[in-house]
C-alpha positions as semicolon CSV with decimal commas, in nm:
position;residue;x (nm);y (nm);z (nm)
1;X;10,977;9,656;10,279
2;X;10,888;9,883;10,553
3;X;10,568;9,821;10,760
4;X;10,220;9,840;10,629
5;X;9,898;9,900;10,742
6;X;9,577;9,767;10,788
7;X;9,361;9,844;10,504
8;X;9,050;10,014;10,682
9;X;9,206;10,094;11,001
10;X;9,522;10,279;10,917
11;X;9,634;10,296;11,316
12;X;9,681;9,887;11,302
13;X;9,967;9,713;11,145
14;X;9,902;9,430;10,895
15;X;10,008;9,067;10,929
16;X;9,906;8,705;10,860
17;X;10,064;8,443;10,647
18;X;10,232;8,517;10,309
19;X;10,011;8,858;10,323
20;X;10,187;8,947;10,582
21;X;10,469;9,037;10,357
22;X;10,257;9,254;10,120
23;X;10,097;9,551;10,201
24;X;9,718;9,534;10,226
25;X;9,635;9,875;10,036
26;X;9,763;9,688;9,728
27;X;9,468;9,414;9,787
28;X;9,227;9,728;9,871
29;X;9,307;9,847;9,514
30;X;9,316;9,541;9,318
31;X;8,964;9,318;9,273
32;X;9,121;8,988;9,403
33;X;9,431;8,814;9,604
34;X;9,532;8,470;9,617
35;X;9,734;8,394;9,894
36;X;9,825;8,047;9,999
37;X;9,831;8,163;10,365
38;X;9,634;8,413;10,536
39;X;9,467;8,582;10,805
40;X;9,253;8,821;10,562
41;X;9,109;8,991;10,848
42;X;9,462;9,146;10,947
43;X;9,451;9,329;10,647
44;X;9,119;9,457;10,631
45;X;8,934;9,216;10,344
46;X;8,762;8,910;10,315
47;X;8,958;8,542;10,288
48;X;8,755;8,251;10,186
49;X;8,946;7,887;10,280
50;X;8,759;7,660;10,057
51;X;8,751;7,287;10,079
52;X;9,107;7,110;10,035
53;X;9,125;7,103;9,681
54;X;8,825;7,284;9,525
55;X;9,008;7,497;9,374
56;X;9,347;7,359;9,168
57;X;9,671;7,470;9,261
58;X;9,751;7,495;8,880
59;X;10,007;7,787;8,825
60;X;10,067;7,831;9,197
61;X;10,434;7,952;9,251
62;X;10,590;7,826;9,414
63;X;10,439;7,478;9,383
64;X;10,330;7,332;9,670
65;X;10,549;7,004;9,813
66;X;10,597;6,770;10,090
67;X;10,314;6,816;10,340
68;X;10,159;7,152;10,219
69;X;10,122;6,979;9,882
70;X;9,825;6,691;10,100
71;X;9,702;6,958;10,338
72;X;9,708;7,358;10,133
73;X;9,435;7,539;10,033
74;X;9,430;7,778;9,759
75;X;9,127;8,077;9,784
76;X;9,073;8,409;9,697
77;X;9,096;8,708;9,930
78;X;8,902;9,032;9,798
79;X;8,707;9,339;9,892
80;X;8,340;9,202;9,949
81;X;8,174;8,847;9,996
82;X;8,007;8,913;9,683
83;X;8,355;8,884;9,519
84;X;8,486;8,632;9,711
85;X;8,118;8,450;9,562
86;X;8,218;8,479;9,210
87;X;8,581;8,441;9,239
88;X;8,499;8,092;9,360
89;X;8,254;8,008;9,109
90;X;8,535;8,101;8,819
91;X;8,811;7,981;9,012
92;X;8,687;7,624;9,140
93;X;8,651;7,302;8,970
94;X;8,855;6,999;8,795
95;X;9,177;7,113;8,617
96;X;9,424;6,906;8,368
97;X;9,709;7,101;8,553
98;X;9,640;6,950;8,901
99;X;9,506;6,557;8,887
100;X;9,412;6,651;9,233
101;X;9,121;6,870;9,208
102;X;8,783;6,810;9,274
103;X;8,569;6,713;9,010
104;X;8,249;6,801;9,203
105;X;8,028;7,080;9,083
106;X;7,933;7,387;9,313
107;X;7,622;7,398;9,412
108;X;7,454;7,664;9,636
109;X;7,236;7,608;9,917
110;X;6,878;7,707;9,879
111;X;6,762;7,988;10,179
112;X;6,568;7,731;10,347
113;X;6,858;7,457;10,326
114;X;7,074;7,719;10,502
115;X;6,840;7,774;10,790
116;X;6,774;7,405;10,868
117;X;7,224;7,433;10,941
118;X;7,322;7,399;11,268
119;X;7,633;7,649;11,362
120;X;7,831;7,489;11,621
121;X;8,093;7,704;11,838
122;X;8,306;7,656;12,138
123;X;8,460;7,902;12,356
124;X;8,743;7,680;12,533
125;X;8,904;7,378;12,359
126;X;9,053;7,236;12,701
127;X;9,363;7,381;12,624
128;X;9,392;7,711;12,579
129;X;9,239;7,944;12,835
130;X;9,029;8,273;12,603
131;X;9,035;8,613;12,733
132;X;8,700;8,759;12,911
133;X;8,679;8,979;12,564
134;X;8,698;8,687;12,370
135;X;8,459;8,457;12,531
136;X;8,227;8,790;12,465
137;X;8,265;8,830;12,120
138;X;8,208;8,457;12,118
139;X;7,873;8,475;12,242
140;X;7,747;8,814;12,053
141;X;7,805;8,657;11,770
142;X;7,608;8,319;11,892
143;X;7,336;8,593;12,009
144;X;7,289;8,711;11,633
145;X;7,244;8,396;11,507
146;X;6,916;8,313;11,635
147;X;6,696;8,638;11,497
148;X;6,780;8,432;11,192
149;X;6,645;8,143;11,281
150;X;6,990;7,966;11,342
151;X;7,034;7,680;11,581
152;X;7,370;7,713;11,761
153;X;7,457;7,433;11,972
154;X;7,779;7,428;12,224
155;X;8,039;7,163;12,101
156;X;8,202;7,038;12,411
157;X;8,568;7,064;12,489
C-alpha cells in the first residue's frame, strides 16, 4: 500500500498503531473504526481508549494472547465525539464471548459531577525532556480549563 494521508490535513502523512497501515480517508468515509492500536489523531478522527475491558474483545481478529490479551483495549475511532458517545454505549458491557468483560453498567456523569473533577497534567515526567512548543500547548490547554470552572492541579514528576 502506498502512503496515505491525514484525513483533514492532506499535506501530513498518516500513522499510529494498526491504523497506521490503513488509510485514514477510509475511516473519514465510514461511521466507525475499531482499531486495537491507535494514535487517532494521526489520522484526523477521534479515538476513545476505554477502561481495560469495557468493551469485550468478542470477534476481535486476531484474538488477543499472551500479554496484550491482560493489558488491550478495544474502542471505537470515528468522525465526532458524539459518535464515539454512542458507539460506546452500544458497544460496551458484559458479553458470553469474552468471560472477561465488565459487567458494570455505564453511567454518565451529571454536569455538576463533571465540574467538581479535578484534571491533573504534567509537563516533564523526570525523564524525558518536552520541547518549548510542547510545554506551550501544555499549558493553553491548562489555561482553557478554568473559564469552565475546572481545577487543574500540577502532578509532580
Amino acid at each position: 500500500m502506498g502512503p496515505g494521508t491525514h484525513t483533514r490535513r492532506l499535506e501530513r502523512r498518516r500513522g499510529g498503531g494498526d491504523w497506521g497501515r490503513n488509510d485514514s480517508r477510509r475511516a473519514w468515509a465510514a461511521t466507525a473504526a475499531v482499531p486495537s492500536e491507535v494514535s487517532a489523531h494521526f489520522s484526523g478522527i477521534y479515538g476513545l481508549k476505554p477502561t481495560p475491558r469495557r468493551i469485550p474483545t468478542t470477534g476481535h481478529f486476531p484474538p488477543p494472547a499472551g500479554a496484550l490479551a491482560q493489558i488491550g483495549v478495544v474502542g471505537p475511532m470515528a468522525r465526532t465525539v458524539a459518535e464515539l458517545k454512542a458507539l460506546l454505549e452500544v458497544m460496551q458491557g458484559p458479553d458470553d464471548g469474552d468471560p472477561c468483560s465488565a459487567p458494570v453498567p455505564l453511567r454518565w456523569p451529571s454536569e455538576h459531577e463533571v465540574r467538581k473533577l479535578r484534571i491533573g497534567y504534567f509537563e516533564d515526567d523526570g525523564r524525558a525532556p518536552v520541547t518549548a512548543e510542547t510545554r506551550t500547548a501544555v499549558h493553553t490547554a491548562r489555561r482553557s480549563l478554568a473559564p469552565g470552572g475546572f481545577r487543574s492541579p500540577t502532578i509532580p514528576a
